[in-house]
mmCIF entry with sequence, helices, sheets and N, C-alpha, C, O atoms, coordinates in Angstrom:
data_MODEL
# 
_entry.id   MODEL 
# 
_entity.id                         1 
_entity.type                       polymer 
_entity.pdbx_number_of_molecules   1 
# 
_entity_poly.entity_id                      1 
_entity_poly.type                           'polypeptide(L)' 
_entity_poly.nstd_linkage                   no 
_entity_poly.nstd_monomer                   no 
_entity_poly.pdbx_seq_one_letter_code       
;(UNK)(UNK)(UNK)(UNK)(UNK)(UNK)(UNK)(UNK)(UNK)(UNK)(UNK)(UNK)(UNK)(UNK)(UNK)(UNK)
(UNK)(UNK)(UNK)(UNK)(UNK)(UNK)(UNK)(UNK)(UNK)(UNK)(UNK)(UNK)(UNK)(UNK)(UNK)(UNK)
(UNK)(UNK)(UNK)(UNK)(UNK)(UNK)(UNK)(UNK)(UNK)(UNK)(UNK)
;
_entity_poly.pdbx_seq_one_letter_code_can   XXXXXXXXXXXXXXXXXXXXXXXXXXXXXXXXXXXXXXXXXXX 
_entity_poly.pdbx_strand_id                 A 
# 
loop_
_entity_poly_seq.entity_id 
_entity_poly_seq.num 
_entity_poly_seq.mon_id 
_entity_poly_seq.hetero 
1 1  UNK n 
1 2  UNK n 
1 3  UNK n 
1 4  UNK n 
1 5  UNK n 
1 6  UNK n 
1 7  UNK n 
1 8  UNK n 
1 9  UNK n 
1 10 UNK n 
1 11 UNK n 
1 12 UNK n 
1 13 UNK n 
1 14 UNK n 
1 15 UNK n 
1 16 UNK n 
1 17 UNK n 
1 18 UNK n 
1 19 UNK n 
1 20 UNK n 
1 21 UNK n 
1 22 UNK n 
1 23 UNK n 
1 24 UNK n 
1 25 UNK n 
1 26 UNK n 
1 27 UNK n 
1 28 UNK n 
1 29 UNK n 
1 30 UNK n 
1 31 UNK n 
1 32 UNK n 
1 33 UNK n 
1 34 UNK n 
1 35 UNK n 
1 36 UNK n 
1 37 UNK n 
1 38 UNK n 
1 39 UNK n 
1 40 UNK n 
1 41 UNK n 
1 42 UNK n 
1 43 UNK n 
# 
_struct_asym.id          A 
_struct_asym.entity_id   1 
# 
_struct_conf.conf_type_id            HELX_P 
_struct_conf.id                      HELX_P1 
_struct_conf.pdbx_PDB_helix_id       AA1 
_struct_conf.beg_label_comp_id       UNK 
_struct_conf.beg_label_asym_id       A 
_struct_conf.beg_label_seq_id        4 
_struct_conf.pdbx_beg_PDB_ins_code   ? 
_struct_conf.end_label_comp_id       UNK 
_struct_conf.end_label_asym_id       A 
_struct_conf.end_label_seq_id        34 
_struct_conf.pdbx_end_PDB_ins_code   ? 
_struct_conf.beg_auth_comp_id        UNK 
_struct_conf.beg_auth_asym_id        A 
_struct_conf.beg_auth_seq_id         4 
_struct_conf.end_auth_comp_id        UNK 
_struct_conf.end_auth_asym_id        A 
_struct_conf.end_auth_seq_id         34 
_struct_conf.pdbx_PDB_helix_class    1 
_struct_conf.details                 ? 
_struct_conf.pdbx_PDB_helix_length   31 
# 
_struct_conf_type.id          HELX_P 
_struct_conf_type.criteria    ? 
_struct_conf_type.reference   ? 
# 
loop_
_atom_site.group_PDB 
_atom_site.id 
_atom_site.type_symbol 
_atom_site.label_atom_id 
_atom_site.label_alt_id 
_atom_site.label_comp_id 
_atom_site.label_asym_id 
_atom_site.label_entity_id 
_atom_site.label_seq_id 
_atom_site.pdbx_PDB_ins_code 
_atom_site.Cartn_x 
_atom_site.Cartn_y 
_atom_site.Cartn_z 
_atom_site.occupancy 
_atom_site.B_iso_or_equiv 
_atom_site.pdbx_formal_charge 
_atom_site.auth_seq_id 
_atom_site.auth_comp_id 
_atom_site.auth_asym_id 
_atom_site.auth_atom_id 
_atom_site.pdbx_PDB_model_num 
ATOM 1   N N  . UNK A 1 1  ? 53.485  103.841 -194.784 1.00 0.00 ? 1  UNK A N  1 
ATOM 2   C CA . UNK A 1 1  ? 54.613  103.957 -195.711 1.00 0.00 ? 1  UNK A CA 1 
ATOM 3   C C  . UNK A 1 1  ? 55.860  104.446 -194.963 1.00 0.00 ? 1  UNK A C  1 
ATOM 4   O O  . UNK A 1 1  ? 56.195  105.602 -195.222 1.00 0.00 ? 1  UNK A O  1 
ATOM 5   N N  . UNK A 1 2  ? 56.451  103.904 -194.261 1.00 0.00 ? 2  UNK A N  1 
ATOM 6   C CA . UNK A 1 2  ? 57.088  103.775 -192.935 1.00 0.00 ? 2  UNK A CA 1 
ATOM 7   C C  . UNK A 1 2  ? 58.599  103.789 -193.690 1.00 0.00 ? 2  UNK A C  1 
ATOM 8   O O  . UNK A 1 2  ? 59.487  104.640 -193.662 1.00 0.00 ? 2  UNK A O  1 
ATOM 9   N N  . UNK A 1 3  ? 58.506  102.383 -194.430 1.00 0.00 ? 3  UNK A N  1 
ATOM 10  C CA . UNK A 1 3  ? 59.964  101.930 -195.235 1.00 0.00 ? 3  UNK A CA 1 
ATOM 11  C C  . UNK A 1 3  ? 60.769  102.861 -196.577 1.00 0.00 ? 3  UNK A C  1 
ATOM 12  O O  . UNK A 1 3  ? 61.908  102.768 -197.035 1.00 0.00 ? 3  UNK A O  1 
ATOM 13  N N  . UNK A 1 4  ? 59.514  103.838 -196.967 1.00 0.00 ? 4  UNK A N  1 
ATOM 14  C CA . UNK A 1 4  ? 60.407  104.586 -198.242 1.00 0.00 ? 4  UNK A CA 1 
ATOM 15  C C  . UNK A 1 4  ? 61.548  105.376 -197.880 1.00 0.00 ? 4  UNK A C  1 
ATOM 16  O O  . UNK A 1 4  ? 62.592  105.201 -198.509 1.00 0.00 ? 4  UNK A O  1 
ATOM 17  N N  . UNK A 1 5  ? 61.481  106.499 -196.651 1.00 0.00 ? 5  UNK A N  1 
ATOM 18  C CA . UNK A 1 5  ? 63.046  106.711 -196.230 1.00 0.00 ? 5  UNK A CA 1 
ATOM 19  C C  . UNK A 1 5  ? 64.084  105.654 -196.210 1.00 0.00 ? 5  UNK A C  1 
ATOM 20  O O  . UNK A 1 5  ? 65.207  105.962 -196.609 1.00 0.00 ? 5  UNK A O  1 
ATOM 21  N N  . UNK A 1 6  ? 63.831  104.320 -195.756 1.00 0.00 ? 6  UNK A N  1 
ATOM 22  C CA . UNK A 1 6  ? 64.949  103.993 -195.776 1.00 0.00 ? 6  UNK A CA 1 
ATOM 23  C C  . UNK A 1 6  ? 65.367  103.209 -196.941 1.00 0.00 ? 6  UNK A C  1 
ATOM 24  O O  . UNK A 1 6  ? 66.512  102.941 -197.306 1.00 0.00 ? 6  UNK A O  1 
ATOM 25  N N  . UNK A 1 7  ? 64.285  102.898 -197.444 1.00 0.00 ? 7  UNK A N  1 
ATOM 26  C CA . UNK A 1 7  ? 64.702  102.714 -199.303 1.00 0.00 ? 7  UNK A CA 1 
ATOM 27  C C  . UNK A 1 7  ? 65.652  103.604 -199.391 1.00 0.00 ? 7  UNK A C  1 
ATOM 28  O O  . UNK A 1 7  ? 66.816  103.224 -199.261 1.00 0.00 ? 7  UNK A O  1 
ATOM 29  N N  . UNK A 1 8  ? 65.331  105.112 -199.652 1.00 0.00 ? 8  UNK A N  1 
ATOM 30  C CA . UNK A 1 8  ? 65.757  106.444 -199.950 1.00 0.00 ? 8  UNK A CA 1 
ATOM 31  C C  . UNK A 1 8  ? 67.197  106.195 -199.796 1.00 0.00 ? 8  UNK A C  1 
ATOM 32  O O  . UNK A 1 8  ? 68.012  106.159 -200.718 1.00 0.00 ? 8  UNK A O  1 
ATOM 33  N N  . UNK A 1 9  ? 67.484  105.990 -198.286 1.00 0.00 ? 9  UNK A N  1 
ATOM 34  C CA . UNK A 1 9  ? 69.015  105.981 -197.997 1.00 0.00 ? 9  UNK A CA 1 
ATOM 35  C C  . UNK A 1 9  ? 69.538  104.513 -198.517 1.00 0.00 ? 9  UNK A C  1 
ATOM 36  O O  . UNK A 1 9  ? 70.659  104.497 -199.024 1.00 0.00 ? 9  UNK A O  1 
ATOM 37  N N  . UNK A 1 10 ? 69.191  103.927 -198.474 1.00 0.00 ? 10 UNK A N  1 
ATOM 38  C CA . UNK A 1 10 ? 69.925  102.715 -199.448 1.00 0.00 ? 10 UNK A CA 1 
ATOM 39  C C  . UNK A 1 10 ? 70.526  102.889 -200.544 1.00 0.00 ? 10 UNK A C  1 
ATOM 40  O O  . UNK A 1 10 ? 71.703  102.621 -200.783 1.00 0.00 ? 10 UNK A O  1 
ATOM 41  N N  . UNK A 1 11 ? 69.566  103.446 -201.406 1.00 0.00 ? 11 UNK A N  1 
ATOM 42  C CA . UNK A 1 11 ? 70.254  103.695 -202.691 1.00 0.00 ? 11 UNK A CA 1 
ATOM 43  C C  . UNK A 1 11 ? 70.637  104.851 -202.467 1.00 0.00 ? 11 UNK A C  1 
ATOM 44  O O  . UNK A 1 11 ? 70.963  105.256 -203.583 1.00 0.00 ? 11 UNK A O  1 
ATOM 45  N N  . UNK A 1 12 ? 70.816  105.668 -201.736 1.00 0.00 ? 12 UNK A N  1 
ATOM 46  C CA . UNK A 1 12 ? 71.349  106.746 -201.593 1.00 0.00 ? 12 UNK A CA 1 
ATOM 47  C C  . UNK A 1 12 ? 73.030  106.447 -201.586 1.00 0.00 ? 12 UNK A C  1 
ATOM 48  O O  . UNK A 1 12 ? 73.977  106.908 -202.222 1.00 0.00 ? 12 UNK A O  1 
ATOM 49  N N  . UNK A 1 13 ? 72.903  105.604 -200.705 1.00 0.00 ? 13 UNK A N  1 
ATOM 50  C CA . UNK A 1 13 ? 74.741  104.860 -200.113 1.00 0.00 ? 13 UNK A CA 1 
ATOM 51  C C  . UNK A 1 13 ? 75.099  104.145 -201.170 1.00 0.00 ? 13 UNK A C  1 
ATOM 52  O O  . UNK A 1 13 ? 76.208  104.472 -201.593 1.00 0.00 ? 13 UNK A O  1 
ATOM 53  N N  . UNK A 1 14 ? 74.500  103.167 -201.843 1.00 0.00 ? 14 UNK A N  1 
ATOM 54  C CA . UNK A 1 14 ? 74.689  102.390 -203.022 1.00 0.00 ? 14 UNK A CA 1 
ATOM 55  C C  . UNK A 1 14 ? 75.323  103.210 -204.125 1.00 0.00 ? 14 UNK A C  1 
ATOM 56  O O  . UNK A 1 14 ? 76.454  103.020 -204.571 1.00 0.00 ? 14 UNK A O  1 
ATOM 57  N N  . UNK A 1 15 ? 74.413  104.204 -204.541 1.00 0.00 ? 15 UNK A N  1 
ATOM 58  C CA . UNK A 1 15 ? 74.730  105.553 -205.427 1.00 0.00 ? 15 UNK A CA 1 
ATOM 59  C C  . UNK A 1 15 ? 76.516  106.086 -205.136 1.00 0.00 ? 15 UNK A C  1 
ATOM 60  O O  . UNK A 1 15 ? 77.337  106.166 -206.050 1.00 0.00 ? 15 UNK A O  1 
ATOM 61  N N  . UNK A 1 16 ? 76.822  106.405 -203.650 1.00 0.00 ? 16 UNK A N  1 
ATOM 62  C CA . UNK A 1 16 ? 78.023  107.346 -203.047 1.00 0.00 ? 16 UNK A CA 1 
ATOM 63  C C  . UNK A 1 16 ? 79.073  106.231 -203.379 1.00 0.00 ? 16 UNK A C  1 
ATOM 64  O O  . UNK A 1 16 ? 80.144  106.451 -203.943 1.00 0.00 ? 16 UNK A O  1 
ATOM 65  N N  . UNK A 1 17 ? 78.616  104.972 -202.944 1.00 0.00 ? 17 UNK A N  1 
ATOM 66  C CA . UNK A 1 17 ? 79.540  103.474 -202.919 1.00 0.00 ? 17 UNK A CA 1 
ATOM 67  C C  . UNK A 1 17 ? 79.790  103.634 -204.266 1.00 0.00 ? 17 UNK A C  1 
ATOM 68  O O  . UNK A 1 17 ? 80.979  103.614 -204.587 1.00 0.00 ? 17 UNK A O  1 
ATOM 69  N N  . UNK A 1 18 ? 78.833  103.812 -205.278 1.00 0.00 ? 18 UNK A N  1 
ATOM 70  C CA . UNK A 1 18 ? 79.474  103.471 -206.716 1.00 0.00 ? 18 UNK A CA 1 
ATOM 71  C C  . UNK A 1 18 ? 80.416  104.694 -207.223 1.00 0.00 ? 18 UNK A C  1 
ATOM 72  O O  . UNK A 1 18 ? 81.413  104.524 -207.925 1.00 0.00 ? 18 UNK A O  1 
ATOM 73  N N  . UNK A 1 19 ? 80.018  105.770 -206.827 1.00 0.00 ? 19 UNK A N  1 
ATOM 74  C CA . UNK A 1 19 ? 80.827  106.946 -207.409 1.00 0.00 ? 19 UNK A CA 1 
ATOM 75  C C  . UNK A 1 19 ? 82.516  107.258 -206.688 1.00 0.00 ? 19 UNK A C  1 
ATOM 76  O O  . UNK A 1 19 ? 83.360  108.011 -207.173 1.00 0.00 ? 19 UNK A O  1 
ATOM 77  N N  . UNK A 1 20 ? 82.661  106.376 -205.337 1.00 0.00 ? 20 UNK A N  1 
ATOM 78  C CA . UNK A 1 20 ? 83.392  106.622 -204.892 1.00 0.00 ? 20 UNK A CA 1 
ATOM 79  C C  . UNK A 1 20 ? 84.572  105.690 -205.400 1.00 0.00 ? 20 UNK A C  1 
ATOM 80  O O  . UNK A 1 20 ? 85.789  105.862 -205.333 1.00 0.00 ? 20 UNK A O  1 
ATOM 81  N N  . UNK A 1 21 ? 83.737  104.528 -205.992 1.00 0.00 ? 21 UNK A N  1 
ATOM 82  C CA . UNK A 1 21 ? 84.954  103.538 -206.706 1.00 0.00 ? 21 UNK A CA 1 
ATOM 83  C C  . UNK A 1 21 ? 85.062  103.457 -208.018 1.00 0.00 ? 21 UNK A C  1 
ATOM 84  O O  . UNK A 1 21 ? 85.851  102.726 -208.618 1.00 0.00 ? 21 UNK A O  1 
ATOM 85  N N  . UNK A 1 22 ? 83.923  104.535 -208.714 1.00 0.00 ? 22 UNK A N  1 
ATOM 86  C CA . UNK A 1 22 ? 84.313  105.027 -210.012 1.00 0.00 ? 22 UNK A CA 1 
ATOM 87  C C  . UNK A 1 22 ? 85.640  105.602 -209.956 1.00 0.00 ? 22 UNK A C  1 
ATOM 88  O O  . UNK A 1 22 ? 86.664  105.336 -210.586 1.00 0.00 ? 22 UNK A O  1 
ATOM 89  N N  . UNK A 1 23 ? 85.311  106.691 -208.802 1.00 0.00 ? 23 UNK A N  1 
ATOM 90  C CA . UNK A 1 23 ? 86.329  107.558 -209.054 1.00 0.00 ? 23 UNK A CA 1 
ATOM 91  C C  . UNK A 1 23 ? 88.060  107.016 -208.909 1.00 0.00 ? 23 UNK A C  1 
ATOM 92  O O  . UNK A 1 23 ? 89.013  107.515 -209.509 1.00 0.00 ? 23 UNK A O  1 
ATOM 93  N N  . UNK A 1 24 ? 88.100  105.787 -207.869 1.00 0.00 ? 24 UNK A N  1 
ATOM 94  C CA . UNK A 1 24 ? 88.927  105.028 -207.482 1.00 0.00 ? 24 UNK A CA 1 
ATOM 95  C C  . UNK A 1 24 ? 89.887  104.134 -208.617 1.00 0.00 ? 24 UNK A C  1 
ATOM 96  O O  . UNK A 1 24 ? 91.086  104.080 -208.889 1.00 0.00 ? 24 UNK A O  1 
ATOM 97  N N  . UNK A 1 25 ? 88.630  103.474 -209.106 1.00 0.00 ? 25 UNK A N  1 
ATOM 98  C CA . UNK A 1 25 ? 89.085  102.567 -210.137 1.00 0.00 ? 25 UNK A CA 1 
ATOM 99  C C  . UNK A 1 25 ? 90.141  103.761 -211.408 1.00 0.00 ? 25 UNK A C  1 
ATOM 100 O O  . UNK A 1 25 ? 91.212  103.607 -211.995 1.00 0.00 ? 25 UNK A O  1 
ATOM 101 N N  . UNK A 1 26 ? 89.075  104.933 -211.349 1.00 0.00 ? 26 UNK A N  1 
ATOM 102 C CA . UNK A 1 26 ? 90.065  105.384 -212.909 1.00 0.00 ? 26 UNK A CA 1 
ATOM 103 C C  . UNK A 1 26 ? 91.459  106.574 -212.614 1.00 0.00 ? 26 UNK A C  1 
ATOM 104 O O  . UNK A 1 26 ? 92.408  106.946 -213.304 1.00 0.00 ? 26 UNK A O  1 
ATOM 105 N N  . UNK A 1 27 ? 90.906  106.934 -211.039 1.00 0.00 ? 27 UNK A N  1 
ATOM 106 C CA . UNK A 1 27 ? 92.314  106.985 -210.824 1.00 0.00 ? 27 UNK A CA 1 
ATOM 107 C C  . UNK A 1 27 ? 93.758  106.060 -210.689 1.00 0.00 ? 27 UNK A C  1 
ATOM 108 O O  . UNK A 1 27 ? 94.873  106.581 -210.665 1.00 0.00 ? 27 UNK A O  1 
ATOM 109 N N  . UNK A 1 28 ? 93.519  104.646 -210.611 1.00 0.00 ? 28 UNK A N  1 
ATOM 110 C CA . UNK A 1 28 ? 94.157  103.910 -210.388 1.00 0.00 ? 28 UNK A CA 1 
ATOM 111 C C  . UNK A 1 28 ? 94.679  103.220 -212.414 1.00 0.00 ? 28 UNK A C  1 
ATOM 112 O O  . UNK A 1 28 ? 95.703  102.779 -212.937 1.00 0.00 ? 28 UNK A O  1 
ATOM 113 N N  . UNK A 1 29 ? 93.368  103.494 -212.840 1.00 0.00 ? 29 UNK A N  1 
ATOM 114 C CA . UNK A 1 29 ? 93.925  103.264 -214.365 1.00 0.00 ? 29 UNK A CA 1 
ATOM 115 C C  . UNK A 1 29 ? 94.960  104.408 -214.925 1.00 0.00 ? 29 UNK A C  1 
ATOM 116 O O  . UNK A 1 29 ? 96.006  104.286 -215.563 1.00 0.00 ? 29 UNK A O  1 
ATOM 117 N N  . UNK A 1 30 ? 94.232  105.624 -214.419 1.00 0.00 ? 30 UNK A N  1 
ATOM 118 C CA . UNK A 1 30 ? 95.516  106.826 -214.841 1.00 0.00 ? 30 UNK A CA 1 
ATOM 119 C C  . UNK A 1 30 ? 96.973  106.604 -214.339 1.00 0.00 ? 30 UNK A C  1 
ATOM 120 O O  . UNK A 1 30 ? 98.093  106.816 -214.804 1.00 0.00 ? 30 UNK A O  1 
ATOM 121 N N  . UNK A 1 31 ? 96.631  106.250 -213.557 1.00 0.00 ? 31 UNK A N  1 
ATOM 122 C CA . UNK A 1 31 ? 98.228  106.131 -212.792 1.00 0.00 ? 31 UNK A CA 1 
ATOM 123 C C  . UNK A 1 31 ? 99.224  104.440 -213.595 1.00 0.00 ? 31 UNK A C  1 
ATOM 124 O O  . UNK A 1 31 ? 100.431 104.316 -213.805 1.00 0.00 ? 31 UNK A O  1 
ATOM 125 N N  . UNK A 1 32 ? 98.384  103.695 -213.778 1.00 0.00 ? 32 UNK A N  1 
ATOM 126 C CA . UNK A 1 32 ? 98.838  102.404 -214.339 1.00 0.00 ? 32 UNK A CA 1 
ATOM 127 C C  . UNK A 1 32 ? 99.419  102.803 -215.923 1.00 0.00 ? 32 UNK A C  1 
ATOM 128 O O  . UNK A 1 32 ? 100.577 102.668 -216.318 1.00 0.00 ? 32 UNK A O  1 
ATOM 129 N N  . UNK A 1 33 ? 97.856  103.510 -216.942 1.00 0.00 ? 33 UNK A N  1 
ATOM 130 C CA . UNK A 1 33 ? 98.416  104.329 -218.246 1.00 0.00 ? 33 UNK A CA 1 
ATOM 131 C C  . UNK A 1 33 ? 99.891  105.014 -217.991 1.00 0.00 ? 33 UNK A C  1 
ATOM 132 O O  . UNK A 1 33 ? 100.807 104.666 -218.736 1.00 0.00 ? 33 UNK A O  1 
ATOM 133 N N  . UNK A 1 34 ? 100.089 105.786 -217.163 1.00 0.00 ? 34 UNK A N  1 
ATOM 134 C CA . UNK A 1 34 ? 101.596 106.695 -216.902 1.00 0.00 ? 34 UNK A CA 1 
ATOM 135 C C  . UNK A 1 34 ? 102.584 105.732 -216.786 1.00 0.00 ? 34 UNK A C  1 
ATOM 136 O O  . UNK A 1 34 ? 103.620 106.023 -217.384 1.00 0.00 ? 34 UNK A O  1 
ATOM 137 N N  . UNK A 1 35 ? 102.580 104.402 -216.046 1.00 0.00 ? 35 UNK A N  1 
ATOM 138 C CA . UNK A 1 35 ? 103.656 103.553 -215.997 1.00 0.00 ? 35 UNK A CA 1 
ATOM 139 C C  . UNK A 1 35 ? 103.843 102.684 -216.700 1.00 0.00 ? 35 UNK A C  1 
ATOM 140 O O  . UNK A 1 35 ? 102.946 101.878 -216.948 1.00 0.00 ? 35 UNK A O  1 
ATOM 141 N N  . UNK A 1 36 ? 105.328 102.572 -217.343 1.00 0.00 ? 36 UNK A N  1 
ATOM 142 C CA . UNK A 1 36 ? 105.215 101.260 -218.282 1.00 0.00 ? 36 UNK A CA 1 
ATOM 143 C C  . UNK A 1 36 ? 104.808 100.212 -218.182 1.00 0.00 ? 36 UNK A C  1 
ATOM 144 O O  . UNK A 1 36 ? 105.359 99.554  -217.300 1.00 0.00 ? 36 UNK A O  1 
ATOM 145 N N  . UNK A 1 37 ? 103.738 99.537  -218.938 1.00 0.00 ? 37 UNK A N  1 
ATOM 146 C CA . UNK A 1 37 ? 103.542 98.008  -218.524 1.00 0.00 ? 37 UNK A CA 1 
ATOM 147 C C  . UNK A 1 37 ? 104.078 96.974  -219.027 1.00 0.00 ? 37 UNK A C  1 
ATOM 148 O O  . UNK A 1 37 ? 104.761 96.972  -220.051 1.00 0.00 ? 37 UNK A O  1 
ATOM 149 N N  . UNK A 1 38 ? 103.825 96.076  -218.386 1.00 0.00 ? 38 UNK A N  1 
ATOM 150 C CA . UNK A 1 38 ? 104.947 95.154  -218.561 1.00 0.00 ? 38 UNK A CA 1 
ATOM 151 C C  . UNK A 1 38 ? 104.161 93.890  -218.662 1.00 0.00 ? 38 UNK A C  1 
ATOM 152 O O  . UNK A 1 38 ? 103.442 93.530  -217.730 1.00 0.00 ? 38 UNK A O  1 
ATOM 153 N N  . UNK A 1 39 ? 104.311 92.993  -220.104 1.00 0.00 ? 39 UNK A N  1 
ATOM 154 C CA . UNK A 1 39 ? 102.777 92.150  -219.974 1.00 0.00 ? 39 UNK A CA 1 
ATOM 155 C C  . UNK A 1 39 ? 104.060 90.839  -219.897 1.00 0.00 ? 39 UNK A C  1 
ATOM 156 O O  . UNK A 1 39 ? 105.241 90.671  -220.203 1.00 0.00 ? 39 UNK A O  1 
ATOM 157 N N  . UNK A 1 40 ? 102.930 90.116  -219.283 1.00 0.00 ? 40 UNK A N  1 
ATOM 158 C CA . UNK A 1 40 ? 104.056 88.518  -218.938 1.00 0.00 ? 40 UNK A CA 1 
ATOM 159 C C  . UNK A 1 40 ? 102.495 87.491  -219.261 1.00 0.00 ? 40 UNK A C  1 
ATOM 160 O O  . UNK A 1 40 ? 101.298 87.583  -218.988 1.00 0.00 ? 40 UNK A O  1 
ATOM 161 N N  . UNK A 1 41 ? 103.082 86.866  -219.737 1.00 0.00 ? 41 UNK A N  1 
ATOM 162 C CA . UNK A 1 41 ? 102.409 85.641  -220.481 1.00 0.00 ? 41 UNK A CA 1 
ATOM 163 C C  . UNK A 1 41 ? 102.524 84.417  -218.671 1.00 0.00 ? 41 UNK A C  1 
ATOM 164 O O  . UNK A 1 41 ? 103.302 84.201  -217.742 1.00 0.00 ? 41 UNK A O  1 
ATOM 165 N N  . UNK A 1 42 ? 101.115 83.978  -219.186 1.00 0.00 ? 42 UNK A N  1 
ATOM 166 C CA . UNK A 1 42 ? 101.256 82.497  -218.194 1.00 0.00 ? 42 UNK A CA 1 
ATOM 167 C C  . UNK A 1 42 ? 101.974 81.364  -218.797 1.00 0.00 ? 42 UNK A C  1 
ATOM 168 O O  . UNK A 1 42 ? 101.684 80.925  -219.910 1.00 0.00 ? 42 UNK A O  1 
ATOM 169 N N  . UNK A 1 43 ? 102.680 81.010  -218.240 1.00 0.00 ? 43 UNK A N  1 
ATOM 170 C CA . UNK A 1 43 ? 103.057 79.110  -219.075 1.00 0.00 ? 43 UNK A CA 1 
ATOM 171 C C  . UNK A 1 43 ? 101.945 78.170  -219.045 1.00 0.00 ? 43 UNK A C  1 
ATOM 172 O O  . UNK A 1 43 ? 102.079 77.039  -219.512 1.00 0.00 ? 43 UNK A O  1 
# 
């Protein structure tokens, strides 16, 4: 059972990867909410 550490760290990084662009994404929505938006239609 050689491979479960590195299972372990896989989803370990997978886990950090997702929280790090949680955190990314809704800082980037907070900052968008604060600025006026401005919606434009496609033709």
């Amino acid at each position: 059972m050689k491979r479960k550490p590195d299972i372990l760290w896989v989803l370990v990084i997978i886990f950090g990867l997702g929280v790090v662009t949680t955190g990314y994404t809704q800082s980037l929505w907070e900052r968008q909410s604060s600025e006026p938006t401005i919606v434009t239609q496609q033709p």
